[in-house]
C-alpha positions in Angstrom: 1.5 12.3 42.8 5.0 11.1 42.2 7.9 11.0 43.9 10.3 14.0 42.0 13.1 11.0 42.8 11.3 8.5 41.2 12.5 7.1 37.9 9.0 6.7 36.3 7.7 3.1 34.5 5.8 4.5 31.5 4.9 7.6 29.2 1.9 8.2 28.2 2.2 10.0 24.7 -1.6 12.2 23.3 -1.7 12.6 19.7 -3.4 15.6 18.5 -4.1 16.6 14.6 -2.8 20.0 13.4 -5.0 22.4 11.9 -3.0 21.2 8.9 -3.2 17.5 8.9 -5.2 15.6 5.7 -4.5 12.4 4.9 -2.8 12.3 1.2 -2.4 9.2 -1.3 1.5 8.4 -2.4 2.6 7.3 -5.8 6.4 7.6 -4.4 8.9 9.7 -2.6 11.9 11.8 -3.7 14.5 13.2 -1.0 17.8 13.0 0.1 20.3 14.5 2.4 19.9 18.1 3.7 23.0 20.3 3.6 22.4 20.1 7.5 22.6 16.9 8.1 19.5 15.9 7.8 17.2 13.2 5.7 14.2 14.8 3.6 11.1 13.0 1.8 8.9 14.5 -0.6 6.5 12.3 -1.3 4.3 12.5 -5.0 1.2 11.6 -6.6 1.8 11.2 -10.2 -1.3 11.9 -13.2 -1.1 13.2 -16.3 -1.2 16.9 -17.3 -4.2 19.0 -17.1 -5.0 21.3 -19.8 -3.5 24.7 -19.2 -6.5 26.1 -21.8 -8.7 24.2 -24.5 -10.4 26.0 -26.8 -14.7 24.9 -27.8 -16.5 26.2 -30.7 -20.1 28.0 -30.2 -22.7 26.7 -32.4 -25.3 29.1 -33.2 -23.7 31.6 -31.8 -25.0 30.8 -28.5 -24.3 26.6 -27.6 -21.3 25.4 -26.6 -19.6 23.2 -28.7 -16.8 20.6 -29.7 -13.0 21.0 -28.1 -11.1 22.0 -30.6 -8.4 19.5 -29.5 -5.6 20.8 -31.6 -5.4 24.3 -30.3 -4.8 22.4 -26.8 -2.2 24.0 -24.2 -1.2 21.3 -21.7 2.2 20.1 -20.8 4.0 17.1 -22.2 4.9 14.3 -20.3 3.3 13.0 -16.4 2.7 15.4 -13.5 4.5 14.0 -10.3 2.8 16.6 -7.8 4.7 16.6 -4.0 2.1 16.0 -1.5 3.7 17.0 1.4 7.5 17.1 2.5 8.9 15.9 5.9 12.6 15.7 7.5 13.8 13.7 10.7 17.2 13.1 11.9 19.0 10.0 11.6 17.3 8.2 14.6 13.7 9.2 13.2 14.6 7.9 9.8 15.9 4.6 11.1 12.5 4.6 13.5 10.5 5.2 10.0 12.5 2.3 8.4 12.1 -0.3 10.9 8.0 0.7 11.2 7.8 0.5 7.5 9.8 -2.6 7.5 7.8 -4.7 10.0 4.1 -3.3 8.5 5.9 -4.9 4.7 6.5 -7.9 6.6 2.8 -8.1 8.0 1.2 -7.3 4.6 3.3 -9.7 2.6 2.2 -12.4 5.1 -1.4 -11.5 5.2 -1.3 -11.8 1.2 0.7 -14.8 1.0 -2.1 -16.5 3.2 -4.2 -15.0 0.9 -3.1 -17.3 -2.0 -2.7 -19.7 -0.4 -6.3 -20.4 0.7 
């Protein structure tokens, strides 16, 4: 046990999963500034539409058939679908920042070795 007047020399953090954590993939991020201050990321998988309804013949009047690709329903364009939003005050985004910048740094050495060899 510790002395209550002691300043302690180390904390010792336990990460734990959520019932909701999954791990996602990222094709980019979209965010900004909340109207409280804070800093908000979206981040987005893009792909392209899925088919709201296609439409097959029957042959025979009992086998499936051919799409009948021009009576289509789908969406025009690409789907960016948001993954999963987080915000963070100032001091976490700068924390993110820095973490993201020094992992960059670490991958664009580990590839530049890469070539090289």
């Amino acid at each position: 046990m510790t002395d209550p007047g002691e300043i302690p020399k180390e904390v010792t953090f336990h990460y734990i999963k959520s019932n909701l954590f999954r791990v996602i993939h990222s094709d980019g991020a979209i965010g900004g500034i909340s109207p409280r201050g804070l800093i908000y990321i979206n981040f987005y998988s893009e792909r392209h539409a899925i088919p709201q309804q296609v439409f097959h013949s029957i042959v025979d009047g009992k086998t499936l058939g051919d799409e009948i690709v021009d009576r289509r329903i789908s969406r025009d364009g690409a789907i960016r679908e948001i993954e999963v939003g987080a915000v963070m005050d100032l001091n976490g985004a700068i924390s993110l920042r820095d973490w993201l910048n020094d992992h960059i740094r670490t991958l664009e050495n580990m590839k530049s070795k890469e070539r090289t060899q």
